[in-house]
N, C-alpha and C positions, 0 to 999 in steps of 0.2 A: 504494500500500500504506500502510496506518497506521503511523506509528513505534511504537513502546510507548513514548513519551512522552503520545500521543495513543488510548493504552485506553481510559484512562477516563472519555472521552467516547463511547465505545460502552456504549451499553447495550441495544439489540436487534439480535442477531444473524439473520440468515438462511442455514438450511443448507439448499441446493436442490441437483437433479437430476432427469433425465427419466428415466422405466421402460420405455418403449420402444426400441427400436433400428433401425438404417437399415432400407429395405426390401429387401425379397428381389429382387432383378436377377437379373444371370450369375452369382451367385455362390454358386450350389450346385455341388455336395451338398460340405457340408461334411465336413472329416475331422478324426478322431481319431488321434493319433501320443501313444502311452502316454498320459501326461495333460495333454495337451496338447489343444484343442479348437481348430482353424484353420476361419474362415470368416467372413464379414463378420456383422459386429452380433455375434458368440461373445461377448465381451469388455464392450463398448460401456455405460457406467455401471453394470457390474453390481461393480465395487470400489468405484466411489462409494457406490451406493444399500446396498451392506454396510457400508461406514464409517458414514454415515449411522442405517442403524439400529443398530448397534452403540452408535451415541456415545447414543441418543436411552433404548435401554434402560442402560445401565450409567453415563451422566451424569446420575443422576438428582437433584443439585442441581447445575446450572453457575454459575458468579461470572454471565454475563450470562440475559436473558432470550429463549432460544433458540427460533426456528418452523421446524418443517422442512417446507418443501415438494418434495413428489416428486408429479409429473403424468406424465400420456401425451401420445404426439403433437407430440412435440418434432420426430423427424425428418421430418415432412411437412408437409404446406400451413398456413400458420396459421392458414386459418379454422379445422383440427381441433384447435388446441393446447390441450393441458389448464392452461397456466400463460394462455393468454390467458382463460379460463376462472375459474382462480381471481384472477386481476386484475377481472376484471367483476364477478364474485360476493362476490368476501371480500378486497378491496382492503386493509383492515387486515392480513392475514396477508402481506404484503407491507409492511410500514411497519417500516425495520428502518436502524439505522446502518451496518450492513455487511453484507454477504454471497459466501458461497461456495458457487459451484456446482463440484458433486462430477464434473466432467468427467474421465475421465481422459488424464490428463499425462504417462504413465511414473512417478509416483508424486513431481513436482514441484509447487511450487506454481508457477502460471502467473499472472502480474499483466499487468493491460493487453489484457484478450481483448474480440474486438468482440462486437457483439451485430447482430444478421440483417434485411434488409429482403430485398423479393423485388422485382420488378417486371417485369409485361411488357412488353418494347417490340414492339409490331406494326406490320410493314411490308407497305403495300398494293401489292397488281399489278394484272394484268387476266385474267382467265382465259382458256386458250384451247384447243385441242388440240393435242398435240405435233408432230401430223402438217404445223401450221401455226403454228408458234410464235411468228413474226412476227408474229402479231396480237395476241400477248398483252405480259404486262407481268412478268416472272417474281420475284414477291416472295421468294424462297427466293435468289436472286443479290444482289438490292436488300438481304439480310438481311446479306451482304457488307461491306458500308461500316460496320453499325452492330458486327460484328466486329473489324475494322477499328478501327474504334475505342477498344472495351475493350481490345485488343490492345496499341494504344500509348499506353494512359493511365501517366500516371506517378504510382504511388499515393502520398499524404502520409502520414508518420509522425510523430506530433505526444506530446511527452511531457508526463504529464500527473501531479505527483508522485511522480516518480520511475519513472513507469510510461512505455512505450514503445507507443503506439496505432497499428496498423498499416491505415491504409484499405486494402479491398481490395472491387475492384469484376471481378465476372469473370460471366460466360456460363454459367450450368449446364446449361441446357436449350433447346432448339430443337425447333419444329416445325412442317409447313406442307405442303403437298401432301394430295392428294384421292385421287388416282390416277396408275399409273404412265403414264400418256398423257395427261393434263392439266398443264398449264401452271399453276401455284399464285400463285392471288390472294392469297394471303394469309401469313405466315409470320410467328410469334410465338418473339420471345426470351427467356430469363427469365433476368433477370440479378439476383445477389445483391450 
């Protein structure tokens, strides 16, 4: 975090957030209880991307020189992200000495938040029929060890001006099989 000893070497702000929200899973049908709205993604940057335009129409001179960016496609694959998008296209709208993205927090400011990488690990087998499994190699078992692993990694926490950096390396996704009577050659992890 900047001290305010250290403002006034800010002088381009970045106010970001994403306008999309998670995808729809199991988690319908949503419900309504008075005014209240439960159900995954109800919520999800939409107090951000309000502060946001609020401050953008009613700040209409700030002490610094302020860009807001708000893209899509934040909560899926990053080839679709709209912020990798305006980093290839308008690189400048990104040149900024500080930045706050409007995630919400419970309405805290949150210092030291990571930022996302994805990766598949794929594990090879040998295909076979179940009826004869022994001939095969079953990479969905093999995907085991690489569990296994992320399981007992011991994440680093590293502080970084007063900020507390929490690595974290975990499993989101799996998947690997053809058919419920084959034997899976193949079985991909995605870990972030």
């Amino acid at each position: 975090m900047i001290a305010r000893t250290d403002l006034g070497r800010v002088e381009r702000v970045i106010v970001a957030g994403h306008l999309d929200t998670v995808p729809i899973a199991a988690n319908l049908p949503t419900r309504r209880d008075g005014d209240i709205l439960w159900g995954r993604g109800t919520a999800d940057m939409k107090g951000g991307v309000a502060v946001a335009l609020r401050l953008a129409a009613h700040v209409t001179e700030p002490p610094r020189d302020v860009t807001y960016v708000l893209y899509d496609h934040e909560e899926v694959e990053a080839a679709r992200s709209g912020l990798g998008r305006v980093a290839r296209d308008h690189p400048d709208w990104l040149a900024a000495d500080f930045a706050v993205l409007m995630e919400p927090t419970s309405a805290q400011v949150e210092g030291g938040c990571n930022g996302t990488v994805r990766v598949d690990v794929t594990v090879r087998g040998v295909a076979a029929h179940s009826a004869r499994w022994w001939k095969g190699s079953n990479a969905v078992h093999a995907a085991g060890e690489v569990l296994d692993r992320l399981r007992s990694y011991a994440p680093a926490e590293v502080e970084v001006d007063g900020l507390v950096y929490r690595e974290g390396v975990n499993a989101v996704g799996i998947r690997g099989g053809i058919a419920g009577n084959v034997i899976p050659d193949t079985c991909v992890v995605t870990v972030n």
